[in-house]
C-alpha positions in Angstrom: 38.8 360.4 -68.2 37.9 356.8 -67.7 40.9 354.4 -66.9 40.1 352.2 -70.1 40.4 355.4 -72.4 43.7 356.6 -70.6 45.4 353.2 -71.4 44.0 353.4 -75.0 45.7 356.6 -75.2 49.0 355.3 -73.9 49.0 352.6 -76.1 48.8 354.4 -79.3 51.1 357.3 -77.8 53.7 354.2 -77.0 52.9 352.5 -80.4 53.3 356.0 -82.4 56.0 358.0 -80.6 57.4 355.9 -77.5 58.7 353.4 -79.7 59.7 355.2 -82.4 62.3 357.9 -79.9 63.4 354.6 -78.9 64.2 353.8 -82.8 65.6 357.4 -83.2 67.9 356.8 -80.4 69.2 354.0 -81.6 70.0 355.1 -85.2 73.7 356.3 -84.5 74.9 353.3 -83.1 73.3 350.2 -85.9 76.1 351.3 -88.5 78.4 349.9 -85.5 76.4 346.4 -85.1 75.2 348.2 -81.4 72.4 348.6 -79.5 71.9 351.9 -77.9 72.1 349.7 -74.9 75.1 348.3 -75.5 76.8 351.9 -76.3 75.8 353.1 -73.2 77.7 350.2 -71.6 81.0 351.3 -73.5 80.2 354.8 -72.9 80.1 353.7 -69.1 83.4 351.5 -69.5 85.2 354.2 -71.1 84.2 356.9 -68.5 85.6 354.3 -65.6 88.4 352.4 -65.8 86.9 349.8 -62.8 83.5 349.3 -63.7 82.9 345.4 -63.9 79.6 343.8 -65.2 78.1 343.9 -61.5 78.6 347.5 -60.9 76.9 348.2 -64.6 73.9 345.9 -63.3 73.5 347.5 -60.2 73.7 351.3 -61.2 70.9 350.4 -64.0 68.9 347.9 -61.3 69.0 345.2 -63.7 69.9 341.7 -63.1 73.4 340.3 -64.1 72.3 338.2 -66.4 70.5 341.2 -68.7 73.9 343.1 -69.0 75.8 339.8 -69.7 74.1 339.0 -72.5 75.1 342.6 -73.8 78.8 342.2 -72.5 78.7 339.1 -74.6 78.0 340.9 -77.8 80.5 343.8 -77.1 83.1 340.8 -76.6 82.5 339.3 -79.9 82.7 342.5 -81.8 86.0 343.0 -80.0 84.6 346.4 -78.5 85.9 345.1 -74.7 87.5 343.0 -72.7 87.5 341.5 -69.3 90.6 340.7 -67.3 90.7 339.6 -63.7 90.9 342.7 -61.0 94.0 341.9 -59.2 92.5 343.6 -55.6 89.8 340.6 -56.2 90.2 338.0 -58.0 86.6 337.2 -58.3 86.2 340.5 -60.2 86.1 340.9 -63.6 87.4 344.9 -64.9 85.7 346.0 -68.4 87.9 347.8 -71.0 87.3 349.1 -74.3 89.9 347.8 -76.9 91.1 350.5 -79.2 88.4 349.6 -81.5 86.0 349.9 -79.1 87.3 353.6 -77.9 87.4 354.2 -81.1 83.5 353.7 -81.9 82.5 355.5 -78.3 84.5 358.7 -79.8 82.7 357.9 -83.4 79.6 357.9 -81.8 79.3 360.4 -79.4 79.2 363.7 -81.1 76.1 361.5 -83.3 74.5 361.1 -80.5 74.4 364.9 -79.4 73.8 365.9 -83.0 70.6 364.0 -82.8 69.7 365.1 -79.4 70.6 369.2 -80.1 67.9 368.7 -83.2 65.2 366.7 -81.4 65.6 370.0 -78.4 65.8 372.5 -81.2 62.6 371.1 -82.9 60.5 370.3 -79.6 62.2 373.5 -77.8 64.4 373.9 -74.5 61.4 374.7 -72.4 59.0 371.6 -73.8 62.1 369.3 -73.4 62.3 370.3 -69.9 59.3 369.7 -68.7 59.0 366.7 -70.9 61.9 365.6 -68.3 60.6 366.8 -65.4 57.7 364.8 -66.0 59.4 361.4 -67.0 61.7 362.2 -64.0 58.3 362.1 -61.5 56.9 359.8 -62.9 60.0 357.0 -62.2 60.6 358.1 -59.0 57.1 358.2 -57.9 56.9 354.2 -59.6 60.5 353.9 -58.3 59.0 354.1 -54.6 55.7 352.7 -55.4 57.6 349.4 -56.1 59.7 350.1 -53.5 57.4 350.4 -51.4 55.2 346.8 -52.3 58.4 344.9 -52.0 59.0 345.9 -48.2 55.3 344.5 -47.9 56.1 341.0 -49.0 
C-alpha cells in the first residue's frame, strides 16, 4: 500500500471513528459542564491528596500551561481548589470541593457503563488487541521522538 493511500485511510478512519470515540467518551461528563479532560484531572485529584498542577503536567507530558487552562475551568465551576503546600510554599495542592467529589462519584460508574458496552459490542478479545496495538504504537512514537530530541 502506497504511503498517500495509507494516510487517506487514516484520515477518514480519524474523521469517522477516531473522533467520534473521542465524542463517545466524552458524553458522561457535558451534563457536568466537563471535558473528559478535565474529569480525568478530578479523577486524578481525588485519587491523591498531593497532586499539584505540575505533577498532573508531568505524568501526562504536557506543558503547564495546557493543564492550567483546565485547572482554571474546574476552579470556576467550584469543582477544586488550590491551597498553598505548607512543606513548600511554592507548591500549590489540588482538592476536590464536595461538589466536585461529588460529580467524580456521579460520573464514574457512567463512565464504566459506557466502556462495559463499547467491550461487550467490540468483544474482550478485539478490545485487547485493539490495546495492544495503540499501546505499540505510542511507545514505539514515544521513543522515536525520544530519540530525535537527543539528536538536537
Amino acid at each position: 500500500m502506497e504511503d498517500s493511500q495509507l494516510l487517506d485511510e487514516y484520515i477518514e478512519l480519524y474523521m469517522s471513528s477516531i473522533k467520534y470515540v473521542e465524542d463517545l467518551v466524552s458524553e458522561p461528563t457535558k451534563a457536568y459542564h466537563l471535558s473528559f479532560e478535565q474529569y480525568l484531572i478530578m479523577k486524578e485529584i481525588a485519587e491523591d491528596s498531593s497532586v499539584s498542577l505540575i505533577d498532573i503536567a508531568r505524568k501526562r507530558r504536557v506543558t503547564r500551561g495546557a493543564i492550567s487552562r483546565q485547572i482554571r475551568v474546574l476552579l470556576k465551576l467550584d469543582y477544586i481548589t488550590q491551597e498553598i503546600d505548607p512543606n513548600d510554599r511554592r507548591r500549590l495542592i489540588l482538592n476536590l470541593t464536595p461538589n466536585g467529589l461529588a460529580t467524580v462519584h456521579e460520573i464514574n460508574p457512567k463512565i464504566h457503563q459506557r466502556f462495559a458496552s463499547w467491550v461487550e459490542t467490540f468483544g474482550i478479545d478485539n478490545s485487547k488487541q485493539m490495546l495492544a496495538l495503540m499501546n505499540e504504537f505510542r511507545h514505539k512514537i514515544m521513543a522515536k521522538e525520544v530519540k530525535a530530541a537527543q539528536q538536537k
